[in-house]
N, C-alpha and C positions, 0 to 999 in steps of 0.2 A: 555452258549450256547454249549460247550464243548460235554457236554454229549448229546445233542443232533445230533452232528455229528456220535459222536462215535457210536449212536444208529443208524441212517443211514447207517454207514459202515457195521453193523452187519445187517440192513435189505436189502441189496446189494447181499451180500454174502449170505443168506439167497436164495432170488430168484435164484441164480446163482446155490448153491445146490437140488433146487429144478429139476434140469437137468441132476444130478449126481444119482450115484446109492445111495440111503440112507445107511448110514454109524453111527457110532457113534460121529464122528465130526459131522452129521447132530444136533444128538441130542444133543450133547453139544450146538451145535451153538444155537438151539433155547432154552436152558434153559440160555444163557447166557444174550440174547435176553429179555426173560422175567423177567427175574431179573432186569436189568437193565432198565427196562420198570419200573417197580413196583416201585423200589426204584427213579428213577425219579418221578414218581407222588408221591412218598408219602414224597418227600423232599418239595414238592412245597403245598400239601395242608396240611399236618402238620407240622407245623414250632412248634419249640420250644419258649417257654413262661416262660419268667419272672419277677418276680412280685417282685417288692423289696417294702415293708411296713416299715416305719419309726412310732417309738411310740412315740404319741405325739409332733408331729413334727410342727409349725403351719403354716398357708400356707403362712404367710410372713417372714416364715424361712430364704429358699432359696435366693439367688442372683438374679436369675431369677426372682423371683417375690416379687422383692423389698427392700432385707435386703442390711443395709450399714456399720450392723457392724460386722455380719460372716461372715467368707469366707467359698464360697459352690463352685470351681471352679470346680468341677465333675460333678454336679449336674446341674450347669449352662450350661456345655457342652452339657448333655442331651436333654435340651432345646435348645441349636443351631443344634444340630442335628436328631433332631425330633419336635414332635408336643404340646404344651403344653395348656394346659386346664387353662379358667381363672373363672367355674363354675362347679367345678365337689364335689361332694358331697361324704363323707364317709356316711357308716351307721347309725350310730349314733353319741355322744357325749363322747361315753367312748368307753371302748376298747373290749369287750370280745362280747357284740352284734351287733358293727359295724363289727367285722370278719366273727361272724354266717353271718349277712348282704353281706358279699362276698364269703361265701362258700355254701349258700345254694340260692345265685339268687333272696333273698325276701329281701323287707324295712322290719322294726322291727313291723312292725303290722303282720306280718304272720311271722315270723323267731320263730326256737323254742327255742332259746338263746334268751334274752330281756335285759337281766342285767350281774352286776361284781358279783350274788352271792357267795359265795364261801362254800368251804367244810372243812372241818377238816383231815387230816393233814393238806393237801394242795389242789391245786386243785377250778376247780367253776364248774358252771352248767353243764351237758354234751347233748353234739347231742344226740339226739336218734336215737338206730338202725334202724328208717326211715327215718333217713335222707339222702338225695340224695346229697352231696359234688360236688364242682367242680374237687376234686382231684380225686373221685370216677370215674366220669363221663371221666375223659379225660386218667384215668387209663385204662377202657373200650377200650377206642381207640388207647391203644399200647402203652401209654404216661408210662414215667419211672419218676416217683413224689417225690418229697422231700420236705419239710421245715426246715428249720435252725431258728430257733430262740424262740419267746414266743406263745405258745398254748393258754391257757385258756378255752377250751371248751370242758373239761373233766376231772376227777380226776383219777388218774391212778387206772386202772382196769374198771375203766365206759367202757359204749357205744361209750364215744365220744374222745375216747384218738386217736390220730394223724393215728396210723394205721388199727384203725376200721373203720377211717372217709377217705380210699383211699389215705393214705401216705405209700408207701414203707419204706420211710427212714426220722428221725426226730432226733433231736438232738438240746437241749434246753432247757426251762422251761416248765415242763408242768403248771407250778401256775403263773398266773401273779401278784398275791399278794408277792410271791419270788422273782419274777425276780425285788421288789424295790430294792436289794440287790446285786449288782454287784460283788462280792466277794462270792458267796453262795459254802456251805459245797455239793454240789452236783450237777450236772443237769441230764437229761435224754434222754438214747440212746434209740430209739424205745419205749420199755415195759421196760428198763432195766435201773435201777439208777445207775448215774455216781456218785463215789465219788470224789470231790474234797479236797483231807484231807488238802493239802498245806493252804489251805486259813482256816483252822482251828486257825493256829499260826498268821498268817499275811494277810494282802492283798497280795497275789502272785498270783492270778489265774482269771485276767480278764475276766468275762465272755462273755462281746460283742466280745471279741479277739478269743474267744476259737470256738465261735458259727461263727464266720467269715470262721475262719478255717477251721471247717469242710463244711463248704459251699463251700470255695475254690475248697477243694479235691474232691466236690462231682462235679463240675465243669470240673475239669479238666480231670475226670475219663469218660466223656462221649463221646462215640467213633460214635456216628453218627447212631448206629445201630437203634434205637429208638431217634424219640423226647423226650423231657423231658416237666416237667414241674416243674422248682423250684421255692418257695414260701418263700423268705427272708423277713423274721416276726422279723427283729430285733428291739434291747431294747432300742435302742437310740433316742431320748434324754430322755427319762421318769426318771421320777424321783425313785431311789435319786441320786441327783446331787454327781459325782462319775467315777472320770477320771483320768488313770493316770498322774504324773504329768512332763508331757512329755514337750519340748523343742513348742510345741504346745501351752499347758497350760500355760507355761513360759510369751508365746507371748501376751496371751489375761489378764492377770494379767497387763501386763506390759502398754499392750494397752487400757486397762480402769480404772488402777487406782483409783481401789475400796477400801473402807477401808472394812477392813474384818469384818466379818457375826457375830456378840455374839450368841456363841453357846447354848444358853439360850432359845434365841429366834423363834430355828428350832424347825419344827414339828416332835414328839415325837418317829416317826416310823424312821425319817429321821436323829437323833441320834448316830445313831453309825455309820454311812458313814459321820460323821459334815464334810461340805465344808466350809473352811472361806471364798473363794473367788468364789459366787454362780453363779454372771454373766462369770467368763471367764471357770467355770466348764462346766456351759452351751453350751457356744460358742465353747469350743472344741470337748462336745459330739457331735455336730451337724459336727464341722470338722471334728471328725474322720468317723459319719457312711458316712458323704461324699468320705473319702477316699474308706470306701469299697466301695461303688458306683464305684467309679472311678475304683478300681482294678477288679470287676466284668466286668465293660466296658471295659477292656484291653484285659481277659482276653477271650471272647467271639471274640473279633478281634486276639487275636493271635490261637486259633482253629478254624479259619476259617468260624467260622459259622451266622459271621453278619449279611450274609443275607437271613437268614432262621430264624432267629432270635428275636421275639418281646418283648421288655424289657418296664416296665412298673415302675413307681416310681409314689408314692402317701405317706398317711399318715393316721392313723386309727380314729385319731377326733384332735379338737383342742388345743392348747398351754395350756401345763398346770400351776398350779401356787403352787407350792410344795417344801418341802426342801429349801427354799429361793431363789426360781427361782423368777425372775420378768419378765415376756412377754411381760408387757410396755417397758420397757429398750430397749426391742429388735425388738417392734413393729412386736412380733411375728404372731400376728393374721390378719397383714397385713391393721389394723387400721377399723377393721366389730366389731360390739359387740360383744362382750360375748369369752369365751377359753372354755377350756374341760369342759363337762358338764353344756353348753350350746347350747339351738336348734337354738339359732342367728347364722349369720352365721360364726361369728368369732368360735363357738365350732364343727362345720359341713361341713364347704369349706374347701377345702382340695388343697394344690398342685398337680397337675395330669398331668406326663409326659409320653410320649410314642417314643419310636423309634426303626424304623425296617429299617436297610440299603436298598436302595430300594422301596422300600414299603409304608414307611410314609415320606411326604414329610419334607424338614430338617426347621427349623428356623420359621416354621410356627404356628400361635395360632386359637384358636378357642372360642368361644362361650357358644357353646353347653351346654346347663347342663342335665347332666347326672349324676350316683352314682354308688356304691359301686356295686346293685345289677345288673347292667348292663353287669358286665365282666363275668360272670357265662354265658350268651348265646353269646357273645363274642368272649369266649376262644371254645365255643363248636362249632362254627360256621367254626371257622381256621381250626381246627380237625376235620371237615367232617360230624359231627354229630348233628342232627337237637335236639333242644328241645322237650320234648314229653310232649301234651297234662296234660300227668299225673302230671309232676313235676308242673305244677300251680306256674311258678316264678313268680317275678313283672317286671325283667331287660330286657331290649330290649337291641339287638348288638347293639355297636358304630361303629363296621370295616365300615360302608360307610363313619364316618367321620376322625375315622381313615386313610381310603386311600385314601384321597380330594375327596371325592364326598358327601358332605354337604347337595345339593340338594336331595339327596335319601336317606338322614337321618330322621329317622318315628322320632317321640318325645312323651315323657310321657303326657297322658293326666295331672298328675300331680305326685311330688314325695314327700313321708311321711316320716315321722320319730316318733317316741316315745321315749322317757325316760325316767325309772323307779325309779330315785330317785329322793332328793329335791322336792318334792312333787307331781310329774309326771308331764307332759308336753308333747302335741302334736303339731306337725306344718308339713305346704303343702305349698309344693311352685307349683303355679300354673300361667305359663307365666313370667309375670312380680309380682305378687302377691306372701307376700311371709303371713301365717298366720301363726298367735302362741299362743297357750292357755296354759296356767300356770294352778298349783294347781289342778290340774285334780283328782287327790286323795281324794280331800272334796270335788268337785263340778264337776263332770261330762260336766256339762252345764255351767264353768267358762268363763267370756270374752274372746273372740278372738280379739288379737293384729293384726291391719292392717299393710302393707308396701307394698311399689311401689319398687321394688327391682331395677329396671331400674335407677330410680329417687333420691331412696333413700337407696345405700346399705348398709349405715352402719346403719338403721334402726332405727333412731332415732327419726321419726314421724308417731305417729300410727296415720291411717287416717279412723280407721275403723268406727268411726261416720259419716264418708261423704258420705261412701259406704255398705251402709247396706244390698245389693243384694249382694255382693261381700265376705262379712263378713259369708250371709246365704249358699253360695258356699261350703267355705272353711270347715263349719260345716259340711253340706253334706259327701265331702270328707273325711271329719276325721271319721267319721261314717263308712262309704264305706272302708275306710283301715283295721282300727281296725278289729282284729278278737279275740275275746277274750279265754285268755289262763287261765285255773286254776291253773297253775307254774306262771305266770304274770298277776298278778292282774293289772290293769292300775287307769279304772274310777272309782270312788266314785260308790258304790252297785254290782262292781264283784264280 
């Protein structure tokens, strides 16, 4: 309320000059005036945004929603002092088209990313120069953009590499097939490879620590003149299981008294990072991206700018099962069928926290289900700018359930997904109805799996013989999503 005195004061004196002979104090007064005008409204309707993305994370990671043998005390914070989602949806099952799925506003039936393809060196599919980003979009609007962490939707020199796609400033992997490699001979600054030579000889050069860092800095460098909007795309927990072997590590060795891994028995890529001890490797990746959480959330409260401030924590698909991770162990999928790379909901529910001091009320949960492509009109909404007809997204705002008003929350007539490998796979969750068709690759017109997702969410009974209106629905719907891509083949005869 400060600044709205102080802006009284000056509209005071203001009138009172209006009596005087006009002067140059006239005219300072009233550019002081409008400045201070300007820069109050544009504190209040663009707040900066943050989006912290954990890889592979699964949604019964966290404390918050249910884990009893990680400690996530950062992360659980989050959740008492804000709003936490118990149906929020990533884009897909894997990681490179559930991102396109949040940076261009579309489920993976219209997204022009669909899959992990990759390139050679490095590198996978890239945006196209028509694509409309969210970072593009809130760049538009004065917004200062960054990401720190793992890209994948572009191989350097593409269309789709981080500062074609509306990033000012990036710093990370652009290959997420690299970043299985925690130790990597390089990352990359903008357009510009970083060498890493130290980790030539050794593990010396963590790279979730390095990619923190400059996130930190990019943090701390921000003086209020512009919103922002930062996009923490870290590597944590994904595989390969691969941590330092920190007084952390120490603890979760100690506290599950596992006999160690035969290094025989890891998968082939996961080799040269061997973890003997997979489960407390695990448990402390997830502890440490918790501590960045944590020191992000500090660090936001010691600049002052908490309460302009919308921080957002999720995760890009489900738990995965790699390098001798076990997700059972840890009841990482929160006990739903299916981990990464799957459309149950154990590979596609996701944890989804938000908090804005002020703004979003603290301790409270929600319902809602909602997704990935939702925060693209969202984010554009906060920043003043309306969606345009042209961009044809599929996400609807959540800010009315964001800011407790639930009742004037609109809801998807239904929300899709697709997955391009293992044989393809579509599913719609519609109301309580969740559908899933397998093998999509031979049979276009394969059975649709029924469930009552209300009744039955860990999906363990297809009911789709009892309900065969309902079953014709959901086919409808998968029809009506789909739009077919000749870079994404899906159904049996694209």
């Amino acid at each position: 309320m400060a600044i709205y005195g102080l802006l009284f004061w000056f509209f005071v004196n203001l009138l009172t000059m209006l009596h005087r002979k006009p002067a140059a104090p006239f005219v300072l007064l009233i550019a002081a005036f409008v400045t201070l005008t300007t820069t109050a409204g544009y504190a209040q309707q663009s707040p900066n945004i943050i989006f912290i993305l954990a890889d592979d994370l699964g949604y019964g990671d966290p404390g918050c929603y249910g884990q009893q043998k990680i400690k996530t005390p950062n992360i659980d914070a989050m959740a008492t002092q804000g709003l936490r989602f118990t149906q929020f949806y990533a884009g897909t099952a894997v990681c490179a088209p559930s991102r396109a799925s949040f940076m261009t506003g579309r489920h993976t039936g219209h997204t022009p990313v669909r899959g992990n393809q990759g390139f050679k060196p490095e590198g996978q599919f890239p945006l196209p120069d028509t694509s409309v980003t969210i970072a593009t979009r809130l760049q538009q609007q004065g917004y200062t953009t960054a990401d720190f962490g793992k890209w994948g939707l572009g191989y350097p020199g593409s269309t789709g590499v981080p500062t074609k796609q509306g990033f000012e400033t990036f710093y990370g992997y652009n290959c997420q097939t690299l970043a299985h490699n925690y130790y990597p001979d390089h990352l990359w600054q903008n357009d510009t490879k970083v060498p890493l030579t130290a980790n030539l000889s050794s593990d010396a050069l963590y790279s979730a620590d390095l990619i923190h860092e400059h996130a930190m800095q990019f943090l701390e460098q921000q003086t209020g003149a512009h919103p922002f909007f930062l996009f923490l795309s870290y590597t944590l927990p994904h595989a390969a299981l691969s941590v330092p072997h920190d007084s952390v590590y120490d603890y979760y060795v100690k506290e599950f008294n596992e006999a160690p891994l035969d290094k025989d028995k890891t998968p082939h890529f996961e080799k040269a990072a061997f973890e003997p001890y997979p489960h407390a490797a695990y448990a402390a990746m997830v502890t440490r991206l918790d501590r960045y959480v944590g020191e992000v959330m500090a660090e936001v409260k010691k600049l002052g700018i908490a309460d302009n401030t919308l921080i957002l924590f999720s995760s890009d698909n489900g738990p995965h099962k790699e390098g001798g991770n076990d997700p059972y162990f840890f009841n990482s999928n929160g006990g739903f069928r299916g981990i990464k790379r799957d459309l149950y909901e154990g590979g596609i529910r996701e944890p989804f926290i938000a908090c804005w001091k002020g703004k979003i009320k603290a301790g409270t949960t929600t319902d809602y289900a909602g997704a990935f492509w939702d925060l693209f009109p969202t984010f554009l909404q906060l920043a003043g700018s309306p969606v345009t007809p042209q961009e044809s997204i599929d996400g609807i705002s959540i800010w009315p359930v964001l800011s407790g008003h639930p009742k004037q929350q609109p809801e998807h007539e239904y929300l899709y997904w697709e997955f391009h490998e293992n044989g393809g796979s579509q599913a719609i969750r519609w109301h309580q109805w969740k559908g899933i068709r397998l093998n999509v690759n031979k049979d276009k017109d394969a059975p649709i799996e029924l469930f009552n997702i209300n009744n039955d969410p860990d999906e363990k009974n297809n009911i789709a013989a009892l309900h065969p209106d309902i079953v014709q629905k959901m086919a409808a719907f998968m029809t009506q999503a789909h739009k077919p891509d000749k870079n994404w083949p899906l159904l049996a005869g694209e």
